[in-house]
ZAMARGU-4260 file (C-alpha; in steps of 0.2 Angstrom, whole numbers, plus 5000, padded with zeros to 4 digits):
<rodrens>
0) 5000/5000/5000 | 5015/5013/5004 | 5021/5009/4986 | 5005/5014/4979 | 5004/5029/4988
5) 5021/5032/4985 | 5018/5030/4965 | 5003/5043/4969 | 5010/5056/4977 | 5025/5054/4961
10) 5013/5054/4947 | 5004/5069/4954 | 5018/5079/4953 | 5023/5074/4936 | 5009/5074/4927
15) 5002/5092/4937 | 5019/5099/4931 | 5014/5095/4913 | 4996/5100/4915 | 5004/5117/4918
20) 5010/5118/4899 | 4995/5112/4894 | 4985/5122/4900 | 4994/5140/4903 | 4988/5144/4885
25) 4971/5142/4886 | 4972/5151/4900 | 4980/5165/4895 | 4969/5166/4880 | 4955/5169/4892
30) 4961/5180/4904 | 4967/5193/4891 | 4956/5191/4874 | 4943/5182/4884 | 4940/5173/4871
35) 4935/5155/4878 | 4946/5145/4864 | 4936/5128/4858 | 4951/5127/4843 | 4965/5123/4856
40) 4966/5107/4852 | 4973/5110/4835 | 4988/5115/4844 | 4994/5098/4851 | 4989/5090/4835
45) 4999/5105/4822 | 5014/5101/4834 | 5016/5084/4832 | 5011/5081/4812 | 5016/5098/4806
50) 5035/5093/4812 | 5032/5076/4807 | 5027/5080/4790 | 5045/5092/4788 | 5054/5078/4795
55) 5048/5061/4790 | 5038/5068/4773 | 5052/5082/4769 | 5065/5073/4775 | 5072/5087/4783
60) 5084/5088/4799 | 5075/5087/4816 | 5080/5103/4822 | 5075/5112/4805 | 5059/5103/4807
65) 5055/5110/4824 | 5060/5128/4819 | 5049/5130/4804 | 5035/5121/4814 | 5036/5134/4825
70) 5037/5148/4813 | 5020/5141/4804 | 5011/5138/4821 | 5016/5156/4825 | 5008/5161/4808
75) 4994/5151/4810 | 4991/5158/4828 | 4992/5177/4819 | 4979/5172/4804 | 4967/5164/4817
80) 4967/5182/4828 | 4966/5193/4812 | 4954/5182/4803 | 4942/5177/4817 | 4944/5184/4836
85) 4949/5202/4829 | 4934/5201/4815 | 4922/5195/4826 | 4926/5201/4844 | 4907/5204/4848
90) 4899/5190/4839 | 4905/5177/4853 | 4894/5161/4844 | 4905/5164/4826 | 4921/5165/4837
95) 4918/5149/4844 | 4911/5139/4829 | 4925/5147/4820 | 4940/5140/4833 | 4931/5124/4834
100) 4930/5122/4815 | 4947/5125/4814 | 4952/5112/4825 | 4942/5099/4819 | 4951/5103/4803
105) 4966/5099/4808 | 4961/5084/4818 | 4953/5077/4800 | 4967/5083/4791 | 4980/5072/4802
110) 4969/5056/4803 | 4969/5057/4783 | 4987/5060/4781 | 4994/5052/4794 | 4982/5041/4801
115) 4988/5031/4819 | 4992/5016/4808 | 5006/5027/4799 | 5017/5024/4818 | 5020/5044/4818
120) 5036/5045/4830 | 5047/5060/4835 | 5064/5057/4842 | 5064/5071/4855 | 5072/5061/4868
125) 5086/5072/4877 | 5091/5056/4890 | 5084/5039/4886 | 5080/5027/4901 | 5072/5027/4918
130) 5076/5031/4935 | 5069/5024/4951 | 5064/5036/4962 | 5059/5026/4977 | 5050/5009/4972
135) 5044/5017/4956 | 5053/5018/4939 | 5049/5033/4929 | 5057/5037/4909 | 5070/5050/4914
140) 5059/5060/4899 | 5044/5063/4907 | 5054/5068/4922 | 5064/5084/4912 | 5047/5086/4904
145) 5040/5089/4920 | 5055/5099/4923 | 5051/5113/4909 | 5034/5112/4914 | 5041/5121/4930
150) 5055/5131/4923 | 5042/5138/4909 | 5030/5141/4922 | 5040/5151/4933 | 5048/5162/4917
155) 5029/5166/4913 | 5026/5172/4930 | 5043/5182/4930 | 5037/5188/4913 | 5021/5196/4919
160) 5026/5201/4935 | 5042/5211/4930 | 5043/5215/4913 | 5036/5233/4905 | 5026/5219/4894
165) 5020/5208/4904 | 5012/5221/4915 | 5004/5229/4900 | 4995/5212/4898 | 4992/5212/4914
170) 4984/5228/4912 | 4973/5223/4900 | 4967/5208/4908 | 4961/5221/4922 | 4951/5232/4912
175) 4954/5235/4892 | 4944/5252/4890 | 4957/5260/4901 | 4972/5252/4895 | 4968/5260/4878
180) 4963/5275/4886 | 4983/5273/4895 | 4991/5271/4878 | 4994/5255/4877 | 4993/5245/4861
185) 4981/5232/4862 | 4981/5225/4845 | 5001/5221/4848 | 4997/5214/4864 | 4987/5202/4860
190) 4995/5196/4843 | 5009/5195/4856 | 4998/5180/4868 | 4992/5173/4853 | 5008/5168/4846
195) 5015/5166/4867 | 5002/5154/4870 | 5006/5140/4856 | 5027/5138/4864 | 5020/5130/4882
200) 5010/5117/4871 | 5026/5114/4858 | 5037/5111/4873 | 5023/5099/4880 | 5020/5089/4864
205) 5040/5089/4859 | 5044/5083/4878 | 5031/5070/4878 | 5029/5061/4858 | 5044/5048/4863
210) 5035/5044/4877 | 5015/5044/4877 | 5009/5037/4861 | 5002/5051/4847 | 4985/5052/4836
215) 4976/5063/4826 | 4964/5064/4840 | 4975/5067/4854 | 4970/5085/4856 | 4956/5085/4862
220) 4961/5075/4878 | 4972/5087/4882 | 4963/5101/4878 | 4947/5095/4890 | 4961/5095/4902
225) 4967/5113/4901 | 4948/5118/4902 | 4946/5108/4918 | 4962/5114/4926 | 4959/5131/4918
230) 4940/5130/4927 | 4944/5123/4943 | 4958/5137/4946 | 4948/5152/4938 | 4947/5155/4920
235) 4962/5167/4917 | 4971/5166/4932 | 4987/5159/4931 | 4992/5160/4949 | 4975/5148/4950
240) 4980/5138/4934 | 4998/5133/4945 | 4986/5127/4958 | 4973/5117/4949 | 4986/5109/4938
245) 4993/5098/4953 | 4974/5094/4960 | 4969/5087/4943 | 4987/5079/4944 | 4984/5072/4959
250) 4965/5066/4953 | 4973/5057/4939 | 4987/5048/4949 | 4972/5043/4963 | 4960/5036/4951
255) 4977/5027/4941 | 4986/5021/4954 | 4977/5019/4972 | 4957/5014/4962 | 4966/5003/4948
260) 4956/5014/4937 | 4965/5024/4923 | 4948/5026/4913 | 4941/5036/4927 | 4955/5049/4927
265) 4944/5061/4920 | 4927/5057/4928 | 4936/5060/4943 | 4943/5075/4938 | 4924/5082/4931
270) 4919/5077/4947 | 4930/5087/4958 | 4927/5102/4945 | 4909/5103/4948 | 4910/5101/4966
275) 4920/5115/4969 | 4909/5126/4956 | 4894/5122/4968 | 4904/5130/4981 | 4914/5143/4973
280) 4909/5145/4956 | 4921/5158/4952 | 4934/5144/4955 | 4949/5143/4967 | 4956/5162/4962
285) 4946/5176/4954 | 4944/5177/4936 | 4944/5196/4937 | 4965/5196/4935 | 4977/5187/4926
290) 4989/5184/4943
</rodrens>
């Protein structure tokens, strides 16, 4: 019983340290457009295939393949903004059929193309192996990708808290009629997140493809976790995103490891969601602020 609970208390910090890049996007996305972003799932699934596609289709070098899968996600992120948050900023229903569309798009367009019999694989493994830690063995990969999960956390936080930028974000998150009204450009500023939000997701997807198998549908697991965790902390929040990453990590690891029962990871999760909404429906920090 002391390994199980040992493997627990493990697993919920690994996994709620990668919640924390999956899910700091989504909620940035809603704390300064407030835009509630149905198409993040495209994301997960434009990181993996669009670098598989340079790599394995162009036969081009890894590294090359990363960077210009960066770039295109980066242009994709500035086309989705111009083209349908900034066009329809007050029409809320088009935003969110548009952002939904798109990311059923690309999750038809990678099942047609690369469908999960073509074995897609990226070799992003910095250390092969495992470690023990304890009783349990654990692929050194998915500790440093728990690793960045922190260290990119923490450099948003430092970002937002001390940079002339961050606070400008900030700012608007607070109130956007007198940002304007205080000079700052809001049209940069929220090019700026758009493009931000896609590089916790990259690191994520690139940390993780040697070690948890990939599909064309992959994205929308994810992206119902970043809703729940971005939910649960308060939508927006990042301080509350930190904190409801490791309670949904610890949700997943309880119903894995110490109920046997990996498929009820995200009943569980739902579960615990709605319970705190009952209580506190503005969720465990307020929405009104983006720290």
């Amino acid at each position: 019983m002391l390994t199980i609970i040992e493997t627990t208390l493990i697993y919920s910090v690994l996994l709620g340290s990668l919640y924390l890049l999956v899910s700091l996007g989504f909620s940035l996305i809603c704390g300064v457009l407030r835009v509630f972003h149905l198409g993040y799932a495209y994301l997960f699934v434009a990181t993996i295939y669009l670098t598989w596609f340079f790599y394995h289709t162009l036969s081009l070098p890894l590294a090359v393949s990363i960077i210009l899968m960066v770039i295109l996600q980066a242009l994709i992120s500035i086309a989705i903004y111009y083209g349908i948050i900034a066009k329809y900023l007050k029409q809320e229903e088009i935003i969110i059929t548009g952002l939904l569309l798109i990311a059923l798009i690309a999750d038809q367009a990678a099942n047609r193309f690369y469908p999960i019999q073509s074995a897609v694989y990226l070799p992003t493994t910095i250390i092969p192996g495992s470690i023990a830690i304890g009783s349990t063995n654990i692929a050194i990969q998915l500790i440093l990708a728990a690793v960045m999960g922190i260290i990119v956390t923490a450099l948003f936080v430092l970002f937002f808290l001390k940079t002339k930028t961050g606070l400008a974000v900030r700012a608007i998150s607070y109130d956007l009629n007198i940002s304007k009204i205080m000079g700052i450009r809001v049209e940069q500023i929220y090019i700026f997140v758009m493009v931000l939000t896609i590089l916790p997701v990259i690191i994520a997807m690139l940390m993780i493809a040697p070690v948890w198998a990939v599909d064309p549908t992959m994205g929308w697991g994810y992206m119902y976790t970043a809703i729940l965790v971005s939910v649960l902390g308060g939508l927006g929040n990042i301080r509350g995103t930190i904190i409801a990453s490791y309670i949904i990590g610890f949700v997943h690891a309880f119903a894995s490891f110490i109920i046997s029962e990996p498929r009820l990871m995200n009943l569980a999760a739902l579960v615990v969601v709605v319970i705190m909404l009952i209580f506190r429906p503005q969720g465990i920090t307020k929405t009104e602020s983006l720290w």
